[in-house]
N, C-alpha and C positions, 0 to 999 in steps of 0.2 A: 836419716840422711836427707829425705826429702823437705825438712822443715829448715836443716841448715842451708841446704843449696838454696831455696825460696829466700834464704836472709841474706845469703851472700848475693843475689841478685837485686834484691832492695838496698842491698847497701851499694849495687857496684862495684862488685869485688867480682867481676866475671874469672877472671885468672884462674883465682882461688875455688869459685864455683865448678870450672871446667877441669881441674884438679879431681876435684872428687867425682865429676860424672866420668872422668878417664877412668880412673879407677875403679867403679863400679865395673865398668863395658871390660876392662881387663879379668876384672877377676869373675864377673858372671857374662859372659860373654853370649851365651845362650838364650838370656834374658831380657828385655827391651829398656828395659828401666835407668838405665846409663844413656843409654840412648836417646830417651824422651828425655834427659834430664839435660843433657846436650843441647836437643834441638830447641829446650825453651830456654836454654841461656842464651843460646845465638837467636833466639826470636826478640830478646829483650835486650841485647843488642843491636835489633833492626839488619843483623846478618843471616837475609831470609833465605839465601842460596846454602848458604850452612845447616840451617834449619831444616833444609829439605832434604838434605844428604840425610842428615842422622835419622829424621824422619823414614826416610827409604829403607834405610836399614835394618831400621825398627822393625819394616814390613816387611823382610826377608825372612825374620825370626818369625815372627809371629802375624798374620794375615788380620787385623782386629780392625772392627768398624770405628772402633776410637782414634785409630793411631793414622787411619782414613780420611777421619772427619780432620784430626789437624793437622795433615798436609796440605788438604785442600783451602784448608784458614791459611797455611803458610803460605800456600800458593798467589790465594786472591789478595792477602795483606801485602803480598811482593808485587803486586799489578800484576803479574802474571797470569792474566784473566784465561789467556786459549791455552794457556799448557795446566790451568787447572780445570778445564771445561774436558781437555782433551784425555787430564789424566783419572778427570771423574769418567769419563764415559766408558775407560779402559776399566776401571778398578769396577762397576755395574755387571761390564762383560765379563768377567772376571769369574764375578764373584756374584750370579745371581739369584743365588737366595739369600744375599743378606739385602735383607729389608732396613736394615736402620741407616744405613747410605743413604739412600733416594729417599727417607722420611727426610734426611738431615737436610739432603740438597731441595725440596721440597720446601720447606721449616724457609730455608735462607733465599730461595726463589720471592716466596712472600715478606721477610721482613726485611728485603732488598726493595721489594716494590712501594714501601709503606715510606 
């Protein structure tokens, strides 16, 4: 599923693509996977307030330093620069033993500077 949704996105078939990520999110509901596959449709449609919903939700299901790291790319790709500074600083407090967060925001500190 994941290699048709990727083709229906290169093709611009968003429609069609958001079809089967509903579907997914309906029938594994519990699972993030619909979800992420939502918020990169709406990411490649440059519908970054959509991206971050599904994104959200993702992180209702499941708490992961992945699904983290691409909210806050959704974030700062939407200019949304202080409500991704604001929601990195929440998601830290959060959650302070994940160490792969603040490696990532560290990682993008430096190759923002370069």
């Amino acid at each position: 599923q994941q290699r048709l949704v990727s083709l229906l996105v290169e093709q611009k078939r968003y429609a069609d693509a958001h079809r089967i990520a509903t579907e997914i999110q309906k029938h594994r509901p519990q699972q993030v996977v619909g979800f992420v596959y939502a918020a990169d449709i709406y990411a490649a449609e440059g519908k970054w307030s959509d991206a971050a919903t599904k994104l959200r939700e993702a992180l209702q299901i499941n708490a992961d330093t992945s699904l983290a790291v691409k909210l806050h790319n959704v974030l700062v790709q939407s200019g949304q620069t202080q409500e991704a500074q604001a929601w990195a600083h929440q998601w830290t407090k959060t959650y302070p033993g994940d160490m792969g967060f603040p490696s990532y925001l560290a990682e993008k500190a430096l190759s923002d500077k370069r």
